[in-house]
N, C-alpha and C positions, 0 to 999 in steps of 0.2 A: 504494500500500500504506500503509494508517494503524499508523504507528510508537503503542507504547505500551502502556498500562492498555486495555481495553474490558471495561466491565460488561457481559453479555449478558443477566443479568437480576437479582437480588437481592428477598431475601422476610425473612420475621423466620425462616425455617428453611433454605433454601436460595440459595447463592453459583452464577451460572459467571460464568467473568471468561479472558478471554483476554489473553494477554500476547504482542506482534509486534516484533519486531526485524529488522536487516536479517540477523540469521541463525537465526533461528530460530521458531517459532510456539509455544504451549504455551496448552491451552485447560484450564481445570480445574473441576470443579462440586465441591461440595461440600454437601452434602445432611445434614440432621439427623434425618432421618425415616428409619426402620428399612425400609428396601423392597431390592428385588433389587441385589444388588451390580452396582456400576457396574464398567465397564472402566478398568484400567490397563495403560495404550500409550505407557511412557515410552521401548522400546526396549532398556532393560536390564532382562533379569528379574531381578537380586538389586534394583534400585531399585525394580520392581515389589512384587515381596515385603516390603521395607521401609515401602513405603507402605501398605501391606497391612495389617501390623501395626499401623502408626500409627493409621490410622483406625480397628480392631478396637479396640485399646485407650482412644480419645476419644470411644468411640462416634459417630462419623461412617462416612458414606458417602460414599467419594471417590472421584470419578473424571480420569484425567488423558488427554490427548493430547498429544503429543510430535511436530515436524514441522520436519526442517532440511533444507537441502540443502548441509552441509559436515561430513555425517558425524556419529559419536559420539564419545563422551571429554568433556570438561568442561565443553561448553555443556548438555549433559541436565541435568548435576544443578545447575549453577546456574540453570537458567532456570527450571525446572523447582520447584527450591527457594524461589524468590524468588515467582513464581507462585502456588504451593499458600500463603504467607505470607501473603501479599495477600489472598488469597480466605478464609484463617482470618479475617483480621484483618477483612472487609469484614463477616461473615458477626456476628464481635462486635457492630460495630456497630450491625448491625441490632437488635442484641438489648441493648444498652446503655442503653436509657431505661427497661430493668425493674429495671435493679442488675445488676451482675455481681461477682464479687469479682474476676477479673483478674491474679492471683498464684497459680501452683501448682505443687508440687516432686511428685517422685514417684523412689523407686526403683525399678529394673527389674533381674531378674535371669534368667538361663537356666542353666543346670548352674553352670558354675564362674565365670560371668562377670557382673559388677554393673556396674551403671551407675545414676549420678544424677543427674538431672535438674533444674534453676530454670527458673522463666518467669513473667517478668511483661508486660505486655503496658503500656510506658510512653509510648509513641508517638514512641518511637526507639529506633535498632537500638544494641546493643550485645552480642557473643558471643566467650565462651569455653572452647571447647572442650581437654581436657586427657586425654589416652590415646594410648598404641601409636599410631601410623600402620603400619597394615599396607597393605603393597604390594600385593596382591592380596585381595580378599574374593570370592570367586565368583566370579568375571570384572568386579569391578567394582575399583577403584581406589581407597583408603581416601582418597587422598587428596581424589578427587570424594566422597566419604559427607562428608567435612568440608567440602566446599565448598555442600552440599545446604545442610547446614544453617544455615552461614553466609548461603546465600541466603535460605533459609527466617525466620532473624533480620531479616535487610533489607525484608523483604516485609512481613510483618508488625509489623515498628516496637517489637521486644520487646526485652529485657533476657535473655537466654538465656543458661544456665552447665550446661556436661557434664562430666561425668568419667565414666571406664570403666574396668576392668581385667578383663583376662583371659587366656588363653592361645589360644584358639582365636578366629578373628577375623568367622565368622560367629555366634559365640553373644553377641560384644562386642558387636556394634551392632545386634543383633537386641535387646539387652538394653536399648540405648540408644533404640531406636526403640519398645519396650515403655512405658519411662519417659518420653519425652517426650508418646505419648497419655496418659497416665495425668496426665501436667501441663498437657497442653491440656485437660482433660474439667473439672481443677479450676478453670482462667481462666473457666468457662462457668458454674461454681455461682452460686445467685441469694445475693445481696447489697443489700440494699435500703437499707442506708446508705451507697452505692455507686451510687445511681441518677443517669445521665447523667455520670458522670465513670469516671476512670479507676485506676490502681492508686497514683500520683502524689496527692498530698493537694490536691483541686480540680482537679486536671487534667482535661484531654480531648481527646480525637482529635483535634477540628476546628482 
């Protein structure tokens, strides 16, 4: 079994990138071209739903597979997190010798609940996440939604800063997950003073 990263193929518009560990498998594409929604098979549907949103709002098409054999609970959303990161981040790349600008905030709201989002994409992880940990969301665990995203920062090598509030705790991260497509979609805007580096002054991936 090959432990790791595997690219399975990469284009200047579309990622899949499988990620293998000795407990778990997570295969993900990620597609920039508007075509039939892809499946997500993370196992959890409020993670499914959340991914959902994400991609709706970055205008992507994403699709995930999800494959352990020790069960649910917090290897989904960090494997899972770290995964879909990687495959943002690979996906940048591709597209990073036109300019990109690489920094985008966004806020997201749902009835009573806001959340706002940073993201720069600096080619190292750093993430702060600040709101309620609610014990339960839908049958999912706030405290795996924090752990997604912390994967999610790791994977993709960003600079990520949340805050939420609200009272009800599917409308908080629905709102959070609103806001972070809406600041992936802006790391994507062309910037051509920005060609082949990164959001860093001279920097770059490589």
């Amino acid at each position: 079994m090959k432990l790791g990263f595997d690219i399975k193929s990469k284009t200047a518009g579309v990622v899949e990138l499988q990620r293998t560990t000795r407990e778990t498998r997570v295969t993900v594409v990620v597609n920039m071209i508007k075509d039939k929604q892809l499946k997500l098979e993370t196992t959890v549907p409020f993670l499914n739903h959340m991914i959902e949103t994400f991609a709706w709002h970055a205008n992507l098409n994403i699709g995930v597979r999800f494959d352990s054999k020790i069960g649910l609970g917090h290897p989904v959303a960090e494997d899972i997190g770290i995964t879909l990161g990687c495959a943002i981040l690979e996906l940048y790349k591709s597209k990073l010798s036109k300019g990109l600008e690489g920094f985008g905030f966004a806020r997201g709201v749902l009835d009573e609940a806001v959340a706002d989002v940073v993201i720069s994409i600096e080619g190292r992880a750093y993430s702060a996440i600040d709101g309620q940990v609610f014990e339960n969301v839908d049958g999912m665990s706030g405290y795996n939604l924090i752990t997604f995203l912390e994967g999610f920062c790791q994977g993709c090598k960003c600079t990520l800063r949340v805050e939420y509030y609200g009272k009800d705790p599917h409308h908080c991260w629905e709102a959070v997950f609103r806001a972070l497509g809406l600041a992936i979609r802006k790391t994507f805007e062309s910037n051509i003073w920005r060609k082949g580096t990164i959001s860093g002054i001279k920097g770059t991936l490589e």
